[in-house]
C-alpha positions in Angstrom: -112.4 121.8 -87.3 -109.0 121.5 -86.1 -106.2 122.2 -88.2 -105.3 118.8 -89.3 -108.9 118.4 -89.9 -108.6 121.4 -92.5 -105.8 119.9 -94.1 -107.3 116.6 -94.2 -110.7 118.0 -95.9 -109.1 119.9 -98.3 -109.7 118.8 -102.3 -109.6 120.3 -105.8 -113.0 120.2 -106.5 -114.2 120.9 -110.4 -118.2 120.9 -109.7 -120.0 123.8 -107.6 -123.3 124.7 -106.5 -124.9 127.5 -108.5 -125.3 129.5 -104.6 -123.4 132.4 -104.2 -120.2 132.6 -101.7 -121.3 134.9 -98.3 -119.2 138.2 -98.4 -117.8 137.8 -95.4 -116.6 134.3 -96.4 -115.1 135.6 -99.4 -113.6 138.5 -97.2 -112.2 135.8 -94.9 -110.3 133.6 -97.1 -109.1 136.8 -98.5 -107.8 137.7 -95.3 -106.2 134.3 -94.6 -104.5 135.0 -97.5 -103.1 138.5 -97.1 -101.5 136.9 -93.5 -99.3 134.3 -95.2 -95.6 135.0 -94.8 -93.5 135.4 -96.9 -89.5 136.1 -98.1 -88.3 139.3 -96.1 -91.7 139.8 -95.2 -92.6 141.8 -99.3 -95.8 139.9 -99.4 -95.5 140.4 -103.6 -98.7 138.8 -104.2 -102.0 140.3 -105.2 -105.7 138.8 -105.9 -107.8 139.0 -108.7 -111.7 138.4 -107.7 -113.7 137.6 -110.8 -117.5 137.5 -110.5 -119.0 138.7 -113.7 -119.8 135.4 -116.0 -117.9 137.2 -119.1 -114.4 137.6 -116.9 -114.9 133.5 -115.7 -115.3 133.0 -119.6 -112.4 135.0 -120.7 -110.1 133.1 -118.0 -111.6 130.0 -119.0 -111.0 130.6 -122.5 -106.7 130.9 -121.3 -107.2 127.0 -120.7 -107.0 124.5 -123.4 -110.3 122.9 -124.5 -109.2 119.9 -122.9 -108.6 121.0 -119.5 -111.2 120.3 -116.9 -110.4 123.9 -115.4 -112.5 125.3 -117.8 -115.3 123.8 -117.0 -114.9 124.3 -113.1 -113.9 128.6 -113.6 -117.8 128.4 -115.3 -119.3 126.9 -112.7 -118.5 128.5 -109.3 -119.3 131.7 -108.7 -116.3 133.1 -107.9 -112.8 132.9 -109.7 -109.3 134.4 -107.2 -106.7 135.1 -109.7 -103.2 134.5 -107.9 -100.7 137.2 -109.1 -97.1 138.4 -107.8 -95.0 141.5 -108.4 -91.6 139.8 -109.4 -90.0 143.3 -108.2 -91.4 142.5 -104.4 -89.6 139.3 -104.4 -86.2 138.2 -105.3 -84.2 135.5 -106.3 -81.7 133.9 -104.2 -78.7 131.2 -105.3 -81.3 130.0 -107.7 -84.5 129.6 -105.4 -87.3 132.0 -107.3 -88.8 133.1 -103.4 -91.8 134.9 -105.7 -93.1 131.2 -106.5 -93.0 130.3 -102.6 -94.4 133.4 -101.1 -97.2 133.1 -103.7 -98.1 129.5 -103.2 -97.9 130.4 -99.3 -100.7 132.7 -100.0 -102.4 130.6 -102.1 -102.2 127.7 -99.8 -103.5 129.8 -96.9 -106.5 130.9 -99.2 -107.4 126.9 -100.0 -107.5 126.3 -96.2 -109.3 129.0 -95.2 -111.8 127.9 -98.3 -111.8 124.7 -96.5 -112.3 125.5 -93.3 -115.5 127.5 -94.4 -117.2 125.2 -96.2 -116.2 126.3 -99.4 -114.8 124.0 -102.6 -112.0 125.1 -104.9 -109.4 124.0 -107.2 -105.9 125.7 -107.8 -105.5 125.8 -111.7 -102.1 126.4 -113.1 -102.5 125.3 -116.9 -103.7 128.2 -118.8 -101.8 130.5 -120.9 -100.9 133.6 -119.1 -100.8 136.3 -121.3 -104.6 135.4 -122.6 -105.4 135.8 -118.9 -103.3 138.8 -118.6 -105.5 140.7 -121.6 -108.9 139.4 -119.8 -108.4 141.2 -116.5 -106.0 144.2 -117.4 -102.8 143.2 -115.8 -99.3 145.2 -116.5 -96.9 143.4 -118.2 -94.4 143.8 -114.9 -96.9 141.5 -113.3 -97.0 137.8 -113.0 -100.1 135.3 -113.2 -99.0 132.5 -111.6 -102.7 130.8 -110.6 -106.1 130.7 -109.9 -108.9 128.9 -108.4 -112.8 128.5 -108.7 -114.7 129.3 -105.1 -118.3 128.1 -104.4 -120.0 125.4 -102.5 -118.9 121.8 -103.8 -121.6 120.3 -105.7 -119.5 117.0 -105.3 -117.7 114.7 -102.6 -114.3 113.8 -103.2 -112.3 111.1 -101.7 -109.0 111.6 -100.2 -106.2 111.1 -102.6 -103.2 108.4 -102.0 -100.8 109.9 -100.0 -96.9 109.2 -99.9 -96.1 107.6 -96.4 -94.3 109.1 -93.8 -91.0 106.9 -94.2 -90.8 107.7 -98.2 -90.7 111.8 -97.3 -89.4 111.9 -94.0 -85.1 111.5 -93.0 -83.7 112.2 -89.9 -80.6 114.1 -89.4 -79.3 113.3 -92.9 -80.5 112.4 -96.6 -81.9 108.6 -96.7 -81.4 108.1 -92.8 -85.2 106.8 -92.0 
């Protein structure tokens, strides 16, 4: 697959295969993830892999009983936990660089998935300090995310994208 290819396969996927993700899969996202760049090169994230059935539950539990998360965090395998070290970051007129350089990695991580054969699904709607208790993380430590990863046991279709025209302006605001 070429890149665009990646990009175009990519979805959040909430149903997995009950097979377990190849090491070196899981070692190569991973690595895909460590490479992404980031603001004065700090690289402030860190990863959380959760395989034990009790820590999936624990994380699933930080999700309201409503949210589909939960049941997608029980069924894959595999659960990356997207943290960052607000310290190794900074903030700059206003623009938070910790929430860039974290979604960089994340994004790189979802590819790479991709590009594997592997499903996941970033989740961002759980309450953090429940998921901070479940895995041990210091309090000078952010959870910003996480995502199931294991072979889709579904086929999604492409979402509706925005057209070029509505996103893209040439040399100034509103100039198509």
């Amino acid at each position: 697959m070429n890149f665009l290819e990646v990009v175009q396969a990519r979805r959040s996927l909430r149903s997995y295969l009950d097979k377990p993700v190849e090491r070196e899969k899981l070692e190569y996202v991973l690595e895909a993830a460590r490479l992404a760049p980031s603001w004065k090169n700090l690289q402030c994230w860190r990863f959380i892999v959760v395989e034990d059935s009790n820590g999936r539950q624990a994380l699933a539990e930080s999700m309201g009983e409503s949210n589909p998360g939960r049941k997608a965090l029980m069924g894959a395998p595999i659960v990356i936990v997207l943290c960052a070290v607000p310290t190794e970051s900074e903030v700059w007129e206003g623009k938070d660089y910790m929430m860039l350089d974290a979604g960089l990695a994340m994004e790189h991580l979802l590819l790479a998935a991709t590009e594997q054969g592997l499903g996941t699904c970033w989740q961002g709607l759980f309450t953090e300090e429940k998921a901070r208790e479940a895995l041990n993380v210091p309090a000078n430590v952010r959870i910003l995310a996480m995502t199931p990863l294991g072979y889709a046991a579904e086929e999604r279709r492409p979402r509706p994208r925005k057209t070029m025209a509505e996103i893209v302006f040439h040399e100034k605001w509103g100039q198509a």
